[in-house]
N, C-alpha and C positions, 0 to 999 in steps of 0.2 A: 026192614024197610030199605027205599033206595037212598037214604043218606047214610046208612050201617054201611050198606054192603059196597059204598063206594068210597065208608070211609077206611075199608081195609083191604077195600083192592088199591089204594093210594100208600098204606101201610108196604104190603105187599112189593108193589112196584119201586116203591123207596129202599127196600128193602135188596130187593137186585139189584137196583143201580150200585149200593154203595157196597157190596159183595164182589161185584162185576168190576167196578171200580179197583177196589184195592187186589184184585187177582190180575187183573188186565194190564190194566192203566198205572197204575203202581206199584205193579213187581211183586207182589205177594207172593211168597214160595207157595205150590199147593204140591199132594202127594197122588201120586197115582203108580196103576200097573201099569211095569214096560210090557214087551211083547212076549217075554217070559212069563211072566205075573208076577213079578218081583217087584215091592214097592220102591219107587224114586221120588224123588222130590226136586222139583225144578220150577222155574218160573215158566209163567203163559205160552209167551212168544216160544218158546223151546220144544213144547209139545207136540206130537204129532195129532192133525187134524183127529183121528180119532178119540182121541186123551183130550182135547180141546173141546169136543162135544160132549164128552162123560163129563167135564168140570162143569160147564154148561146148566148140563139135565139136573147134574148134583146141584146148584145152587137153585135153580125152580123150585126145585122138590124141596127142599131146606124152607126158602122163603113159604110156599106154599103151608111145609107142617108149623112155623112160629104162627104165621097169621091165623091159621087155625087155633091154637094155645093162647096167641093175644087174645082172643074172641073169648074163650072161656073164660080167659081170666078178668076181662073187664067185664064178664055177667056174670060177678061175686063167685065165681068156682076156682076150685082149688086144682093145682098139676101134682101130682107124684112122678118123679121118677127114682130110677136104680143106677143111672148113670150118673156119676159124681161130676164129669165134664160138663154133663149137659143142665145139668144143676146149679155149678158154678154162672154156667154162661145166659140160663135164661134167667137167671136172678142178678144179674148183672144188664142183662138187656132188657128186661120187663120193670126192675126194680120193686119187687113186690113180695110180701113176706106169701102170698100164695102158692108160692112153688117152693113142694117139701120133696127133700133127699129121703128114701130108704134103701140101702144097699141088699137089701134081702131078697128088694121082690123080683122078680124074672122081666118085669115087664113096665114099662110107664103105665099111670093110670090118669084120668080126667073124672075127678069127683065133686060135684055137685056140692054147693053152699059151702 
């Protein structure tokens, strides 16, 4: 419906800002490749334009797959993953016993009921 789907492009958008925020605006170290490929870690302003759009695209795309995982999980479905990080961190942002850790499987899953 248009109050779902605008109440998680609101999600979404909040979502960048306070990402955008604590990388930008508040000095949040992030990591990226120099021009070698070798990873560094430095704050925003320090970046070259190029690194500064990769940080960018990478927080879209982030906010983009949680609001997606929000959605499931507020229509009573369960998240799998395999990554312990991402485990810690959306159970920590969602607050929800629906997202379960398996370290075995190769891959996240989104399973129904």
């Amino acid at each position: 419906s248009g109050a779902e789907k605008e109440k998680y492009s609101k999600y979404r958008a909040e979502y960048i800002n306070k990402q955008y925020n604590d990388i930008v605006k508040n000095g949040k170290k992030v990591t990226v490749k120099d021009k070698n490929g070798k990873l560094k870690t430095n704050t925003f302003n320090k970046l070259t334009n190029e690194q500064k759009s990769n940080v960018l695209s990478s927080i879209y795309s982030e906010a983009t797959s949680k609001t997606r995982i929000k959605y499931w999980l507020d229509s009573g479905n369960k998240y799998y993953t395999s990554n312990r990080e991402e485990y810690l961190e959306l159970r920590k942002l969602f607050n929800t016993t629906n997202i379960r850790y398996n370290g075995s499987w190769k891959k996240s899953k989104f399973v129904e009921g």
